[in-house]
Structures are given as structure tokens and as C-alpha cells.
C-alpha positions in Angstrom: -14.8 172.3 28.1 -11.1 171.2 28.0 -10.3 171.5 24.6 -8.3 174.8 23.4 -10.0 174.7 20.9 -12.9 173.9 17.9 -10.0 171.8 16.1 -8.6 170.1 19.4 -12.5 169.4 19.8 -12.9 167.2 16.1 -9.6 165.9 16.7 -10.8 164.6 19.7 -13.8 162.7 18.9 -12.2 161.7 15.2 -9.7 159.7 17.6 -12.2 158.2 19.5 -14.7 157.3 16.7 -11.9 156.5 13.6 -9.1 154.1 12.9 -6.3 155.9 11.1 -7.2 155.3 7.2 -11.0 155.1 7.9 -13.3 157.1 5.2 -15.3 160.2 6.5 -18.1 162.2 4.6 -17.3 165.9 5.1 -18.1 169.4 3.6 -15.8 170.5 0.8 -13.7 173.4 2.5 -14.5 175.2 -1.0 -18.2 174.5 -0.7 -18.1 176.2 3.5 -16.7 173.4 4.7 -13.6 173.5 7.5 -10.1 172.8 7.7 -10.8 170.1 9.5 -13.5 168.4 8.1 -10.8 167.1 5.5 -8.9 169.4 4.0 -5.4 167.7 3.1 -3.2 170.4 4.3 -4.9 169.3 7.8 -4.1 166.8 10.3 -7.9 165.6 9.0 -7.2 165.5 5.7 -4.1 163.5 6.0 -4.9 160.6 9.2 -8.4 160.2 7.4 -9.7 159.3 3.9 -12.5 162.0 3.6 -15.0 162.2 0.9 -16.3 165.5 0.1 -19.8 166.8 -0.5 -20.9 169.6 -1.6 -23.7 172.3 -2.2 -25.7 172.2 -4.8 -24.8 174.9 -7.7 -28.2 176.2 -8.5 -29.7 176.5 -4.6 -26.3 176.9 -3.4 -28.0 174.8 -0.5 -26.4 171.8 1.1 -27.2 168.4 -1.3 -28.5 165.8 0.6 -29.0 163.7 -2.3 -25.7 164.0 -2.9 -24.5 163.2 0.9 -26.8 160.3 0.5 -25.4 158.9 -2.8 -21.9 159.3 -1.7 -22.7 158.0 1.9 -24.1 154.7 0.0 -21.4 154.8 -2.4 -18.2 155.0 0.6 -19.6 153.6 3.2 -18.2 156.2 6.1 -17.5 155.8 9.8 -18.5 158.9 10.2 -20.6 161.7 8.7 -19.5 165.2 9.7 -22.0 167.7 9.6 -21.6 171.6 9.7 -19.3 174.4 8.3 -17.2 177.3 8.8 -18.9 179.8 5.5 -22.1 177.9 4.9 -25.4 181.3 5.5 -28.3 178.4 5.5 -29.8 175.8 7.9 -28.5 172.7 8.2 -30.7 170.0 8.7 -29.5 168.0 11.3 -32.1 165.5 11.2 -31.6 164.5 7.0 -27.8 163.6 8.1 -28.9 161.0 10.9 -31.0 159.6 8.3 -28.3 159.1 5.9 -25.9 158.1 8.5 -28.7 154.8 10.2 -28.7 154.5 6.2 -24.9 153.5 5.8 -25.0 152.6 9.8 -22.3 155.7 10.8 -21.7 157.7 13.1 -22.7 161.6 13.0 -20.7 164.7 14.2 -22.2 167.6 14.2 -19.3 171.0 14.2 -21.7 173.8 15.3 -18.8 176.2 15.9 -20.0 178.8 13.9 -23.5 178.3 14.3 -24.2 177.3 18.4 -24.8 181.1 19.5 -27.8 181.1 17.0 -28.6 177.2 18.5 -28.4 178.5 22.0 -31.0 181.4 20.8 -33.6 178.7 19.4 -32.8 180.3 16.0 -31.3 177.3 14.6 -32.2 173.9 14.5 -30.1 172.0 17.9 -28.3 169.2 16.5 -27.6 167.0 20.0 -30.7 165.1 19.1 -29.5 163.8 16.1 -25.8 163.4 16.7 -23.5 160.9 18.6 -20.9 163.8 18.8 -21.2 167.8 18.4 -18.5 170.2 18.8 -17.9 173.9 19.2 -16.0 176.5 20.5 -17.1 178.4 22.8 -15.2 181.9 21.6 -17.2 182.8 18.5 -21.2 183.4 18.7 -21.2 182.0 22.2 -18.7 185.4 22.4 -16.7 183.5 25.8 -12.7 182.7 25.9 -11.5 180.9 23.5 -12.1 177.1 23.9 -13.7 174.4 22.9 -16.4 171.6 24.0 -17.7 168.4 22.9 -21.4 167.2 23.5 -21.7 163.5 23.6 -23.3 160.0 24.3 -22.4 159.1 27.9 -21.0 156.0 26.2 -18.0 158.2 24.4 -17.6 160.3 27.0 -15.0 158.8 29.0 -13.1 158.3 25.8 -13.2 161.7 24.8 -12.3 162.9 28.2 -9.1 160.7 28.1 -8.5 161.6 24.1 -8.0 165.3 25.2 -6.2 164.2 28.6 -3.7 162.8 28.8 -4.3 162.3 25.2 -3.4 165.4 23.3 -3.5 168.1 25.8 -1.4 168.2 29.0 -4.3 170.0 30.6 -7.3 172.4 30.6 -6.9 175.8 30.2 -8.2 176.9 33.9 -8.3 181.0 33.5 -11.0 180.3 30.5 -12.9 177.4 32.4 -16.0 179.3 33.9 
């Protein structure tokens, strides 16, 4: 729980899991994606060659196909999963398959989803992820924050990445 943030969170794990230049599969920020999930006026967008996907234009609904075909086509490091505007389920389960497809990794950004994952109302992505971020101020309704859920082998990586690495230090008033 020491990131100040959602976007201190993906930066986090995107250092730890990415060399500068690498290709990423992320969520169109027109499509519900987020700023960070490539968008080139973001740090993401700029460190990282993302390739977007996008929903599909009849269901409106998240194209696997698609995020398959591209995955095969790019090869990515990593596979971000999740949004900041996307109303439907996200299968959690489809994107690990792709990802052992293309052998990458798989973030999940539940941000805007985790207080309906907390409730059982959505499908819980740790399963099927090496990394998942979130905040911890928006459904979960606490201070704003952030926290990563990972594979004991990142974890002390991550905890360095965010100290010393790009914070000076938690945020102790908001740490419950």
C-alpha cells in the first residue's frame, strides 16, 4: 500500500516487468482504456511501445479475438488488462490465455472495478495475473492510494521500484 497512487502503482510494476522500448498490449484510452495503459501524452505512452486493442463496435464488448491476433502479431512483454470507462466484465481468465499464448506477462488495473471484486460481483483477477493494481480511494471508498498484488517473486522488486525508487516514502496518515 505505498503507492500514492493507481498511476504510481502501473508505473511501478511496468519498471519492474519492462525494459524501456519494450511493446505492451493495452486498452485504447478511446475504447475505456487509461492514461496509463499507453496513452502517448503519458509517461506509458512515451517509455513503452503499446499496442492498442479495442472493443468490438457491434457488442461494444472487449475483443478477445482481437487481443489475441494482435498479442500473436507483437509479441508483448506484457498484457494489461482493465480500464477506467469500460460497464462490462472483463474476463480475466481469456487474457492469461492469450498471454501463456505469446509467453507474457499479465497486469491486471482493477482500479475502477476492485470494490465490486471485493463484493464477489466481479470476476477476481489475482488468479490469473502476475501483477494487479488498484487504488484504494475509489469503490474501495478509503484515502487515496494505491496497491499492487503480486507474485512473491516481484515483490521485492516492486517494493524497492516505489522505495527508494520513485517515491521517497509512504504516505503514513492514509496507511491503515
Amino acid at each position: 500500500v505505498q503507492p500514492h497512487s493507481g498511476s504510481q502503482a502501473n508505473m511501478a510494476v511496468y519498471l519492474v516487468a519492462l525494459d524501456y522500448g519494450d511493446t505492451v498490449l493495452g486498452m485504447n484510452l478511446s475504447h475505456g482504456g487509461h492514461l496509463t495503459h499507453g496513452a502517448k501524452v503519458n509517461f506509458s505512452g512515451q517509455f513503452y511501445n503499446f499496442v492498442e486493442y479495442g472493443v468490438d463496435k457491434e457488442t461494444e464488448r472487449i475483443d478477445y479475438e482481437e487481443v489475441r491476433r494482435l498479442a500473436k502479431e507483437n509479441k508483448p512483454k506484457l498484457i494489461v488488462a482493465g480500464a477506467s470507462a469500460y460497464p462490462r466484465e472483463i474476463d480475466f481468465k481469456k487474457f492469461k490465455e492469450i498471454a501463456d499464448e505469446v509467453a507474457a506477462k499479465v497486469m491486471v488495473d482493477m482500479a475502477h472495478i476492485a470494490g465490486l471484486v471485493a463484493a464477489g460481483l466481479h470476476q477476481n483477477p489475482v488468479d490469473y495475473a502476475d501483477f494487479v493494481t488498484t487504488t484504494t480511494h475509489k469503490t474501495l471508498r478509503g484515502p487515496r492510494g494505491g496497491m499492487i498484488l503480486t507474485k512473491k517473486e516481484y515483490a521485492k522488486q516492486i517494493d524497492k521500484t516505489i522505495f527508494p525508487g520513485i517515491q521517497g516514502g509512504p504516505l503514513e496518515h492514509v496507511i491503515a
